[in-house]
C-alpha positions as CSV (number, residue, x, y, z in Angstrom):
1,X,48.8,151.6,-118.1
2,X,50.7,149.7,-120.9
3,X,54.3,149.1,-121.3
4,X,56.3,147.6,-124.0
5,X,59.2,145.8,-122.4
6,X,62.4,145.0,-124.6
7,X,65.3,143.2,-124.2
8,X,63.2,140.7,-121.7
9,X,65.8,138.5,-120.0
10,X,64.7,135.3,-117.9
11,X,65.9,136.2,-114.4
12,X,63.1,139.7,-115.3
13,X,60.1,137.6,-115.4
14,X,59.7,136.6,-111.7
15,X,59.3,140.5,-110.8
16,X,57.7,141.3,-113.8
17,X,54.7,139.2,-113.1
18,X,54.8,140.7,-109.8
19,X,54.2,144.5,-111.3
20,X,52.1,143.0,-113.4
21,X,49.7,141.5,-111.0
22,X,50.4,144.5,-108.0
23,X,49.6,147.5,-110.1
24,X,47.7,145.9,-112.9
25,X,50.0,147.1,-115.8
26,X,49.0,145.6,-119.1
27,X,52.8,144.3,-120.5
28,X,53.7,143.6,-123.9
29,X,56.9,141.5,-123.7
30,X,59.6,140.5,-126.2
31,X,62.9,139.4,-126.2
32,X,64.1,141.4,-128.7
33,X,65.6,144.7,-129.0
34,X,63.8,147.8,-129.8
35,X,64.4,148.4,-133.4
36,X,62.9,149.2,-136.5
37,X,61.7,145.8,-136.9
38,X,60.1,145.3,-133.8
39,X,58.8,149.4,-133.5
40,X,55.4,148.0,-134.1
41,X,55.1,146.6,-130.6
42,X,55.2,150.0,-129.4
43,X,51.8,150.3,-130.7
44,X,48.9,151.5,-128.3
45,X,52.1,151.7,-125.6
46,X,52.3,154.9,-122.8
47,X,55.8,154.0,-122.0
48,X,58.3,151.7,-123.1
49,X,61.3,150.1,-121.3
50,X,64.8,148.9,-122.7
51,X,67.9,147.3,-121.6
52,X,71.5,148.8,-123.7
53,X,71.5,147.0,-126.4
54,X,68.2,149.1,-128.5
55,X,69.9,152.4,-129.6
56,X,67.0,154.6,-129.7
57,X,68.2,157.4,-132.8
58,X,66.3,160.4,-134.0
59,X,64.3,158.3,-136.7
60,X,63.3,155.8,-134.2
61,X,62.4,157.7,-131.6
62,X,59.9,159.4,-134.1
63,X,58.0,156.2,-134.9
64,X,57.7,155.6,-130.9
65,X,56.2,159.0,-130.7
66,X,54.1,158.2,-133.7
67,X,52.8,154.8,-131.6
68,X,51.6,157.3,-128.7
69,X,54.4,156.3,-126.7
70,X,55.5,159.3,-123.6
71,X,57.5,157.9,-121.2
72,X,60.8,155.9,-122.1
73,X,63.0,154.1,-119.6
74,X,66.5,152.3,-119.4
75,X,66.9,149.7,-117.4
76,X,70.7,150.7,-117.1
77,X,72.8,153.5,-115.3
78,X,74.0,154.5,-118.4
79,X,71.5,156.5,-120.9
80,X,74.2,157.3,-123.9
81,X,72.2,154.7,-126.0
82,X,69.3,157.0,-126.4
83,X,69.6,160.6,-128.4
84,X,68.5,162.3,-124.9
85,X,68.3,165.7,-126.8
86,X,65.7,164.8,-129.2
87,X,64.3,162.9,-127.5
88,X,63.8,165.9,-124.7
89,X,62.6,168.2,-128.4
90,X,59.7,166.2,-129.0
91,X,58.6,165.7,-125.6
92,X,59.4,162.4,-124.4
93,X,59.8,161.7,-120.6
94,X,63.2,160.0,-120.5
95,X,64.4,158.2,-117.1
96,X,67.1,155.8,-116.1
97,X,67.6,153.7,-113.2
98,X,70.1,153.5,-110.1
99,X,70.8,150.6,-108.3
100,X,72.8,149.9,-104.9
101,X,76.4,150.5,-105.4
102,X,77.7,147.2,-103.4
103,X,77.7,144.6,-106.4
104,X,79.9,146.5,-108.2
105,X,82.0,147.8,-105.6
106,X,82.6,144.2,-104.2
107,X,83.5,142.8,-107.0
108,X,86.0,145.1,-108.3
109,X,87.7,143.9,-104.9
110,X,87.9,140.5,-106.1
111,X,89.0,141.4,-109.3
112,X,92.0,143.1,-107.2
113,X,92.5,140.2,-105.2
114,X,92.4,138.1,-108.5
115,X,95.4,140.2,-110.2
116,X,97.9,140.6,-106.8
117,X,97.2,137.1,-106.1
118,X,98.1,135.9,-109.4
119,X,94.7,133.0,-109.9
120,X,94.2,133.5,-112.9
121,X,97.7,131.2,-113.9
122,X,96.8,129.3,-110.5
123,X,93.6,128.0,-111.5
124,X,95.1,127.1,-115.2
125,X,97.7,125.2,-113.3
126,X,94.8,123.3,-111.5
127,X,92.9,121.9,-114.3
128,X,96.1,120.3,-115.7
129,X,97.3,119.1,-112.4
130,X,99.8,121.4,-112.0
131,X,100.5,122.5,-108.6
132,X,103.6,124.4,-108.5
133,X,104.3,127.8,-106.8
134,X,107.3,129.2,-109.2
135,X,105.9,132.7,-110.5
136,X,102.9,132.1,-108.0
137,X,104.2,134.5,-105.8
138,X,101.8,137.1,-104.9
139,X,101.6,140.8,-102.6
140,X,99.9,141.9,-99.9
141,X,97.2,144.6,-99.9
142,X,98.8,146.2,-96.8
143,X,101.7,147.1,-98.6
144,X,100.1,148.5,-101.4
145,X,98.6,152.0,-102.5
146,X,95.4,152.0,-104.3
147,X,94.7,155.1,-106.2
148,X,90.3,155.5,-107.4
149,X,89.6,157.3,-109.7
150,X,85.5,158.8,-109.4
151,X,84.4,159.1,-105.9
152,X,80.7,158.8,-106.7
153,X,78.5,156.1,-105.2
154,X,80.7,153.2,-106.7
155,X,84.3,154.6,-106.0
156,X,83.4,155.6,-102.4
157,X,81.8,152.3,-102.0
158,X,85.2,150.6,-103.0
159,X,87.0,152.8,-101.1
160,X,85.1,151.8,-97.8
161,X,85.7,148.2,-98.7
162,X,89.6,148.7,-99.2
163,X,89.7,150.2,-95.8
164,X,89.7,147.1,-94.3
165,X,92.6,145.9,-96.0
166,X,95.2,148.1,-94.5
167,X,96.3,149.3,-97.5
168,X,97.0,153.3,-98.0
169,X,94.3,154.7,-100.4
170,X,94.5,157.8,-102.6
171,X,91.6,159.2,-104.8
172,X,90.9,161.7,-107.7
173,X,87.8,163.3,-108.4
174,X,86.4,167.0,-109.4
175,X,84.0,166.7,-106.5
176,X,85.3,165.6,-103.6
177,X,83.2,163.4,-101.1
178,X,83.9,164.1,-97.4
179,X,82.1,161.4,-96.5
180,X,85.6,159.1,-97.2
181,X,88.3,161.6,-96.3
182,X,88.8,160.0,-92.9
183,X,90.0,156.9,-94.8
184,X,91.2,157.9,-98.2
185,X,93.6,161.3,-99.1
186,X,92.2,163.3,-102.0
187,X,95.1,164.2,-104.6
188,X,96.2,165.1,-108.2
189,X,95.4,163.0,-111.2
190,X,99.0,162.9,-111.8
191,X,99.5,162.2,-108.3
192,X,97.3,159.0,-108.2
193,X,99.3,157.8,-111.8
194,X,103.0,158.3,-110.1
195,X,102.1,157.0,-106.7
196,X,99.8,154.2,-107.3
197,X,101.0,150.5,-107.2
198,X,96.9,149.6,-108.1
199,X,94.4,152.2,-110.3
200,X,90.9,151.4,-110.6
201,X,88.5,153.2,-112.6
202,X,84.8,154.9,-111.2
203,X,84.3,157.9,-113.4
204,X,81.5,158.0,-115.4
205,X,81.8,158.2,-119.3
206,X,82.3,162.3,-120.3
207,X,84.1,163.9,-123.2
208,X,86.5,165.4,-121.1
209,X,87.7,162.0,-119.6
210,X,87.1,159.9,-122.8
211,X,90.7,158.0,-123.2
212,X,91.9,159.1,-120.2
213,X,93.7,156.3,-119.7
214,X,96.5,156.7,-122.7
215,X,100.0,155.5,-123.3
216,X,101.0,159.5,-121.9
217,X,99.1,158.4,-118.5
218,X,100.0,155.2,-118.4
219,X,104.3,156.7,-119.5
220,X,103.7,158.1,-115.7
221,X,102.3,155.4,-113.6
222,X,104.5,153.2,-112.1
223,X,106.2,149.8,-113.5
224,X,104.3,146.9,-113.3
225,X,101.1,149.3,-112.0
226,X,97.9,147.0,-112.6
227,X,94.9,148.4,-113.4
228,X,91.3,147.9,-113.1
229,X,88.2,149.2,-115.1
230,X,84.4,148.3,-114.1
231,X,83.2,151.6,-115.4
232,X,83.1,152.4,-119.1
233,X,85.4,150.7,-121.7
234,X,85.6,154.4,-123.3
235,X,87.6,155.5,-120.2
236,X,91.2,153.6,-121.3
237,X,92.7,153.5,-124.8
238,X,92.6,149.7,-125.9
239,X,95.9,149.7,-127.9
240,X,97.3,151.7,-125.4
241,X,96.6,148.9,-122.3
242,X,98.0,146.5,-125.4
243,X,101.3,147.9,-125.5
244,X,101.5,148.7,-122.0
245,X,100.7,144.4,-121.3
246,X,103.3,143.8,-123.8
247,X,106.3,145.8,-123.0
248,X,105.2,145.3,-118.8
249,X,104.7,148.7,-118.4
250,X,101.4,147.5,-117.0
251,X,101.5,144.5,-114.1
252,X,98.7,143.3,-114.8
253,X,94.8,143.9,-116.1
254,X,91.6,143.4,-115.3
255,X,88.6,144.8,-117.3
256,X,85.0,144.0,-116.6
257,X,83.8,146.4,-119.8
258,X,85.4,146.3,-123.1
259,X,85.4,148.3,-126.6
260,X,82.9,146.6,-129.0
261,X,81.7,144.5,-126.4
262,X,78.2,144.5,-127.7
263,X,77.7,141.8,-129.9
264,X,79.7,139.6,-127.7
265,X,79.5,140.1,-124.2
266,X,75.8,138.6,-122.6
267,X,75.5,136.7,-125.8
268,X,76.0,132.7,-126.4
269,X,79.0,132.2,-129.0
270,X,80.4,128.9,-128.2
271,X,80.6,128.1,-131.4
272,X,81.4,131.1,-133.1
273,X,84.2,133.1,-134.1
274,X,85.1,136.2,-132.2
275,X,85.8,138.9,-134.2
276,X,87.1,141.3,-131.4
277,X,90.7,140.5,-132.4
278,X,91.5,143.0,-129.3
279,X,89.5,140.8,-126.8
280,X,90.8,137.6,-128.2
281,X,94.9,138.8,-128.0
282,X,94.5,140.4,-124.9
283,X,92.2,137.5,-123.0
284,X,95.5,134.9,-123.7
285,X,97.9,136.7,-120.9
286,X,98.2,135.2,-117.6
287,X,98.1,138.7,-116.4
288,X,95.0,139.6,-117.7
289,X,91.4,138.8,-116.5
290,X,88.7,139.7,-118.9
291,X,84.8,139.2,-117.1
292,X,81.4,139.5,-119.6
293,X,80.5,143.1,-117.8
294,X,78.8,140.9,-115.2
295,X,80.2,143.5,-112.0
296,X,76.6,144.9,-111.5
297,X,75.5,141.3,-112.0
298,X,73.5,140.4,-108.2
299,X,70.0,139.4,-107.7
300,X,70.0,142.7,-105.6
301,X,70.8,144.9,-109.0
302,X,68.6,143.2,-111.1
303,X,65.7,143.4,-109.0
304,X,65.8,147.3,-108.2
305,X,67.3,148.0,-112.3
306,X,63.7,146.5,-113.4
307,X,61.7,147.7,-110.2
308,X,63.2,151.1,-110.7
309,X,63.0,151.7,-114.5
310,X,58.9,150.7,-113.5
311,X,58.5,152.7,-110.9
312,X,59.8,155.8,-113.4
313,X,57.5,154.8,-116.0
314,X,54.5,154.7,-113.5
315,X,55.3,157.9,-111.8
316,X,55.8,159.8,-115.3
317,X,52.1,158.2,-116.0
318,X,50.4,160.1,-112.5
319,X,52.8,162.7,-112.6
320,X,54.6,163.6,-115.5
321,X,57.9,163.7,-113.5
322,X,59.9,160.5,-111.8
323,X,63.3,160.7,-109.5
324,X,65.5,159.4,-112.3
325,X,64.6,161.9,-115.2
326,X,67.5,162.6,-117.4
């Protein structure tokens, strides 16, 4: 079997070479994304597999068809990078991957704890030798209600970690999970936006939810609410979370995803200009904590996102069919 692998990043290569040896798969390797530049590799190929960054269109996916590929696979949860519908038309085998929920779950904790305990101005105090408390002050989890939004793997997963904090927890979703109801209390959307002192954000990415987060939403949450967003940027209305920073409508923020992230975020620009104006006004607020989409970022994650989109590919191969077909 042979497999074109894009969008090859160095902490890969351990396991790759592991496949590689195991089930003697013949790799073709690059760096680069899948585009029509680098199509060509595809050549000879049964499956290839890509990170987010190669948007595999209509036009594309017929010259991977035309190199004999069949089997395409993400190395991402999310899949809206690739036209799935014609890609399905002209009978490519499309999977993606899942990976333990934990990373992300634990650290959308610590981006709560970041945000009620106020570090990000403490730490920017530090390196300036500034050790004073006054606007320091922080709050307690126990006192607190946390309203989730998306009970799926993630959101439960955060849920079960809050529980420890004593805090009361509320959640929203269209398909409840009793697995959590002895810990959290299912209500209304609107109920979660009026009652909440904390929202964070586990939905995945749908038209119906697109923007949800919008200056009417936002009009109904409570003053100085702070909310958190390790889902999909899509989800929340950028100028919206703006104004709401601005006139302290919103407490604080803290987004590990962000719109037009792409050529930024996972990218080395020390010495470039970033032209997110967006990302550059709102990273300057002591309020705010902006993280390079790094929440699924554990050796645990990459390992079974690479491991898994493999697996897929192989099991297409003797198959035709994998657990993660889309």
């Amino acid at each position: 079997m042979k497999i074109a692998i894009f969008e090859k990043r160095p902490y890969e290569e351990k396991i790759l070479e592991q496949y590689k040896k195991e089930y003697n798969i013949d790799f073709v390797i690059t760096d680069e994304i899948l585009d029509e530049k680098t199509v060509h590799l595809c050549d000879g190929a049964d499956a290839i597999s890509t990170l987010g960054y190669s948007t595999l269109n209509a036009d594309l996916l017929d010259k991977i068809k035309a190199y004999g590929v069949k089997y395409l696979s993400t190395r991402t949860i999310g899949y809206n990078h690739y036209d799935l519908n014609y890609a399905k038309k002209i009978g490519l085998k499309v999977s993606n991957v899942t990976y333990a929920p934990n990373g992300v779950a634990d650290f959308t904790v610590m981006l709560i704890l970041l945000t009620i305990r106020k570090y990000k101005p403490a730490m920017w105090r530090q390196n300036v030798n500034d050790y004073t408390l006054n606007g320091l002050m922080g709050k307690e989890m126990r006192h607190l209600t946390v309203g989730v939004l998306g009970t799926g793997r993630i959101g439960s997963t955060v849920i079960r970690n809050l529980s420890g904090f004593g805090c009361k927890i509320l959640c929203f979703d269209k398909y409840e999970n009793d697995g959590i109801k002895d810990i959290a209390q299912y209500v209304t959307f609107d109920e979660i936006l009026s009652k909440s002192d904390i929202i964070t954000i586990h939905m995945p990415l749908t038209e119906e939810n697109k923007g949800i987060i919008n200056k009417i939403n936002i009009s109904k949450m409570k003053n100085g609410v702070i909310i958190v967003n390790t889902a999909r940027s899509e989800l929340a209305n950028i100028q919206d979370l703006i104004e709401g920073i601005e006139t302290e409508k919103i407490g604080a923020l803290a987004l590990d995803v962000f719109e037009n992230e792409d050529e930024i975020y996972h990218h080395y620009l020390s010495t470039d200009i970033i032209k997110n104006k967006d990302m550059a006004y709102l990273r300057q607020f002591p309020n705010v904590v902006l993280t390079q989409h790094m929440a699924f970022f554990t050796d645990s994650a990459v390992e079974e996102m690479i491991s898994n989109s493999l697996n897929c590919l192989m099991s297409f191969y003797k198959t035709g069919t994998c657990k993660n077909e889309l």
